[in-house]
N, C-alpha and C positions, 0 to 999 in steps of 0.2 A: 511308211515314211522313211526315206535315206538320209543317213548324215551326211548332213554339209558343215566339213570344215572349216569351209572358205566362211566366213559370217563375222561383223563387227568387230564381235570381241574377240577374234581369231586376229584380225589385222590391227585393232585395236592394241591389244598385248604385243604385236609386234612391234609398234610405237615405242610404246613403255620400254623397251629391249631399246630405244634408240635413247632416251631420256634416261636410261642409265647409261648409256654412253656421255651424253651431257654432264649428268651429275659424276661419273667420273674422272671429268674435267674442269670439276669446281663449276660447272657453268649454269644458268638455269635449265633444269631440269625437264625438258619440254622435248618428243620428240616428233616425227611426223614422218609416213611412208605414200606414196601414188599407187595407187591400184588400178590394171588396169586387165579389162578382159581377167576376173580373177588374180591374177601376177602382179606383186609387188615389183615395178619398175625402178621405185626411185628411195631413198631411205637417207632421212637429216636428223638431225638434231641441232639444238643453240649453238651457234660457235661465235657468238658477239665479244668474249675475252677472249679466244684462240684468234679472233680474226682483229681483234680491236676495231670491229664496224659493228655500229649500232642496228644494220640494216639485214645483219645475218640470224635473227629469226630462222629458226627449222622450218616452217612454213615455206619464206623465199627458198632456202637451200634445194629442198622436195622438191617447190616446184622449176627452177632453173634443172633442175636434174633432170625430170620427168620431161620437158620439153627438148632437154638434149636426146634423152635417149629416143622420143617418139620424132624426134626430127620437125617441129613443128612446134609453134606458142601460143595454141589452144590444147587446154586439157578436157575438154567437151563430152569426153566418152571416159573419165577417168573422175577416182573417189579418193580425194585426200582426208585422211586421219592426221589428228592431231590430237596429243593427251590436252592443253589445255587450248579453251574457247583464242581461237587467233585475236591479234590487238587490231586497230582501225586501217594501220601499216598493210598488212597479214590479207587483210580482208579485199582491200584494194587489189592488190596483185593476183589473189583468185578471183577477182572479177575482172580482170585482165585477162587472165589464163580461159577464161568461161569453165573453170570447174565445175562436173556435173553434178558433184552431190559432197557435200564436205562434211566429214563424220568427227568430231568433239567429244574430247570426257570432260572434263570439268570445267566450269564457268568461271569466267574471270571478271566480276561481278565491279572490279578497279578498271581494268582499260582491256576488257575484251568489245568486240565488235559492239556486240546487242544494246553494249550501254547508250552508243546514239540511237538518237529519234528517228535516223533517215535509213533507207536502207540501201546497205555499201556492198551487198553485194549482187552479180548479175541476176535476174530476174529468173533464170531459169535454173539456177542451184538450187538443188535441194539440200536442207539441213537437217540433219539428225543428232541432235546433242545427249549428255549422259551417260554414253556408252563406259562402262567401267568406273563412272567421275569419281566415287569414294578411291579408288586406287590411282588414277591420274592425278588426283587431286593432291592425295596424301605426298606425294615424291614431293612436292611440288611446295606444299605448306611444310615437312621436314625441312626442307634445304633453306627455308626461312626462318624457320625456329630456330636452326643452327647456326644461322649468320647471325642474330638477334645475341644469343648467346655469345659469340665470339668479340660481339662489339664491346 
């Protein structure tokens, strides 16, 4: 058996690298990269204080990039990671996109997707969640406990 680099928690951790771009921007610490044919295309993180719009989620960011770079707004052959489970927002626009498989660390058990009853997103996504989530997780609940703190 050959190692393959390329795998989850390979592109997963590269997230993480983007969610510390995030949090060293005071912002929520959340990151997300497009993969495609192997090759990360596209690479965001939160910029919703950098941009003062509520609507710049790392999710939108990735995928407005990933569809500039591939010339086209279907991401149909392409895997978006994201360290935490995207909100109902997030979810919408990868069924938009028709994302072909969208890879998660940790659940966001307040206003991630899974918590409605319907499902938001395109039929032919595939989900994989958990990948890393004690480490996506963690960025994620510190930058909380620190704000919690500071109040």
């Amino acid at each position: 058996m050959s190692f393959q680099p390329y795998n989850h928690e390979f592109f997963m951790r590269e997230a993480l690298k983007e969610a510390q771009k995030a949090l060293d921007k005071d912002e929520v610490p959340v990151g997300a990269i497009v993969v495609c044919d192997n090759r990360i295309i596209a690479r965001s993180h939160n910029l919703t204080e950098t941009l003062n719009d509520p609507t710049a989620h790392a999710e939108m960011q990735a995928i407005t990039s990933a569809t500039g770079n591939l010339g086209g707004k279907y991401l149909n052959q392409c895997t978006l990671y994201v360290t935490l489970e995207p909100c109902v927002m997030c979810a919408g626009a990868i069924f938009w996109a028709q994302v072909k498989q969208l890879v998660y660390g940790a659940s966001d058990p307040k206003r991630g997707f899974s918590t409605l009853q319907s499902e938001v997103l395109h039929p032919k996504t595939e989900v994989i969640n958990g990948v890393l989530a004690n480490e996506t997780g963690a960025i994620v609940t510190n930058f909380f406990r620190q704000r919690r703190k500071l109040k």
